[in-house]
Phi, psi and omega in degrees: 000144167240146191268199209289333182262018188091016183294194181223098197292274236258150171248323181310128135010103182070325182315301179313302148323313175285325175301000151291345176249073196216145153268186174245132169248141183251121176238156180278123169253356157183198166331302210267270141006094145249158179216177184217113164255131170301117201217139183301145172266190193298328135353274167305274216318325183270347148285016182260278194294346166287331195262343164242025127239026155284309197287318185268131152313062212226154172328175173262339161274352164304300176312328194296309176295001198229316163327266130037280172289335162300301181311309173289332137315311168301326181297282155355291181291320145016267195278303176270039177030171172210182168248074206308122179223036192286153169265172196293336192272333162298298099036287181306320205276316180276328157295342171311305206273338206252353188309310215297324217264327163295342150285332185237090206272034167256336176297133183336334180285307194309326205310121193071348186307154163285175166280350194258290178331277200323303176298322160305341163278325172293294175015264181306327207262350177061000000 
């Protein structure tokens, strides 16, 4: 996304994808107070963290956290279904991110993972 002199609103990875998969949420902002914000569904979010940890240079305990939330987004999507509406490059990018946790069936993103997260990522992974 860009603002109006070219800039750049959102920089993260995916982020514009996600706000494409996104709703209006109405949050209380107090007593009084509401406001309605765009906010990614649970979908977008996991393709928001599939594109950053394909895309970012980041520590290994980072990649891990994004790892991490992909499993637990999965988990999620489970239960409330979704709409794989992925393009084909979104598709390489997500066996790209999920590769590391399907080489390793010890890896640290799994630790609590459900049986429904696990299957939704073969899934998803084709």
């Amino acid at each position: 996304m860009r603002t109006a002199g070219g800039g750049r609103i959102l920089a993260a990875p995916g982020s514009t994808n996600a706000l494409n998969r996104s709703g209006l949420v109405k949050v209380a902002l107090s007593e009084d107070v509401n406001t309605v914000v765009r906010c990614p569904t649970a979908f977008g979010a996991l393709m928001a963290k599939v594109e950053a940890c394909v895309k970012l240079r980041e520590t290994r305990a980072r990649r891990l956290r994004h790892q991490q939330d992909i499993v637990t987004l999965a988990g999620v999507l489970a239960i409330a279904g979704y709409d794989d509406d992925r393009t084909a490059r979104e598709r390489r990018r997500f066996a790209e991110a999920t590769a590391p946790l399907f080489d390793d069936k010890t890896h640290e993103a799994w630790l609590g993972a459900s049986s429904d997260a696990l299957e939704l990522l073969r899934l998803l992974r084709g």
